[in-house]
C-alpha positions in Angstrom: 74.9 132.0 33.2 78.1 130.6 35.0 78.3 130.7 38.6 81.1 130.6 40.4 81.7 127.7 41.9 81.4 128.2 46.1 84.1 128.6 48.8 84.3 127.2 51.7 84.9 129.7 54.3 85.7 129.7 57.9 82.5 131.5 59.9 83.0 135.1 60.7 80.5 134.7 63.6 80.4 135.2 67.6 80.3 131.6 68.9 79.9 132.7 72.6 76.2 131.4 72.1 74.7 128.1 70.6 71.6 129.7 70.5 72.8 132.5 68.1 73.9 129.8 65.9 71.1 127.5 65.8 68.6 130.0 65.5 70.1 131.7 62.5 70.8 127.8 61.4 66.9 127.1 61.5 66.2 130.4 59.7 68.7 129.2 57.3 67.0 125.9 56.8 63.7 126.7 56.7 64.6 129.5 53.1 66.7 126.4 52.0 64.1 123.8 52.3 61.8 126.7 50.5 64.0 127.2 47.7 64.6 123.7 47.2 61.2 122.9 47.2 60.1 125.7 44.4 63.4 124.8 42.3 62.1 121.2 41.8 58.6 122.1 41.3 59.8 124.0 38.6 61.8 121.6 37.5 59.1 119.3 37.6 56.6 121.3 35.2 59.4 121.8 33.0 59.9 118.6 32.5 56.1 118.3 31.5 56.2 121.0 28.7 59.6 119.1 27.4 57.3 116.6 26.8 54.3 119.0 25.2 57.0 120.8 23.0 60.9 119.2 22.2 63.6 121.6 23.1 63.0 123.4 26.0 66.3 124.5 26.9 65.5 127.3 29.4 62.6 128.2 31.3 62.3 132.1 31.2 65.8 133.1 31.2 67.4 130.6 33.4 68.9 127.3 31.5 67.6 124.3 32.9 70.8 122.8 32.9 71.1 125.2 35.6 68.3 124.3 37.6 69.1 120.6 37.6 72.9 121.7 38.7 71.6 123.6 41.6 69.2 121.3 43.0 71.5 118.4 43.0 73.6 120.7 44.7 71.2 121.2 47.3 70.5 117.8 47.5 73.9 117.0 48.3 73.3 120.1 51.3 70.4 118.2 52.5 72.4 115.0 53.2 74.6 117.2 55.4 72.2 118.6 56.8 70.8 115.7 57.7 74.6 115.0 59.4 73.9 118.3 61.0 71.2 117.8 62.8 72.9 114.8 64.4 75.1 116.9 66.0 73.1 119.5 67.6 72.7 116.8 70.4 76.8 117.0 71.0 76.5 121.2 71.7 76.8 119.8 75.9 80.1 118.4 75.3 83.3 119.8 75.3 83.4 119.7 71.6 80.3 122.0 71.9 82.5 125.1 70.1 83.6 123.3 67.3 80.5 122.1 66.3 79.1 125.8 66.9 81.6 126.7 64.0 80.3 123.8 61.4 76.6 124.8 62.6 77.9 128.8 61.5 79.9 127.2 58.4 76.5 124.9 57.4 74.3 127.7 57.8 76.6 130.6 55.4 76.4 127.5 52.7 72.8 127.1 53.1 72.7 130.9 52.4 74.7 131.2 49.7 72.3 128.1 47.6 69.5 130.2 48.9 70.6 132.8 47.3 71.7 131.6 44.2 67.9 129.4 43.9 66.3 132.9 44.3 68.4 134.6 41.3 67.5 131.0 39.5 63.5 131.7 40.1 63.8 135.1 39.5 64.9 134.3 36.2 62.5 131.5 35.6 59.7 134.3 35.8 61.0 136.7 33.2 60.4 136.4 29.8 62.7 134.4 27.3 62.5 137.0 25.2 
């Protein structure tokens, strides 16, 4: 299963108040960090039956090619994140708007690998077959 690689897109979102943004940016973490979390732990036991049985290739009907590809991608989202978070401290300066609008842009990426890790473990939980 291909997935299309993401866009960046401005924020469609009313930036008349920080608190709008970093509340939904929170929310937006705290799925993303949950995601991540089950994606590697997955990851993890399938590396363990790779080792009970050669040529495991998927893991229900997700390729684990895929998994690995997503969580390095979210890895990568972490690291900005981690950038992020730096910033929340500048929202009482005058560059307080623009960094409203990379909270808002942050938080629609951290939404769309959300998204994309819950198809991934929704897959991992049907049957190959």
């Amino acid at each position: 299963m291909k997935t299309a690689p993401l866009k960046r897109q401005l924020p469609i979102l009313d930036t008349r108040t920080s608190e709008y943004i970093i509340a939904h940016w929170l929310e937006a973490i705290t799925n993303f960090y949950g995601y991540y979390h089950q994606l590697t732990a997955c990851i993890s036991q399938g590396i363990i039956e790779k080792e009970l049985r050669s040529n495991l290739a998927y893991m229900g009907q997700c390729p684990v090619s895929e998994l690995i590809k997503l969580t390095r991608c979210m890895q990568t989202e972490l690291a900005k994140l981690t950038q992020a978070m730096d910033q929340v401290d500048l929202l009482k300066t005058p560059t307080a708007k623009m960094i409203c609008a990379n909270l808002a842009g942050h938080t629609l990426r951290l939404n769309q690998l959300s998204g994309q890790a819950q198809t991934r473990l929704y897959l991992i939980k049907r049957s190959a077959s």
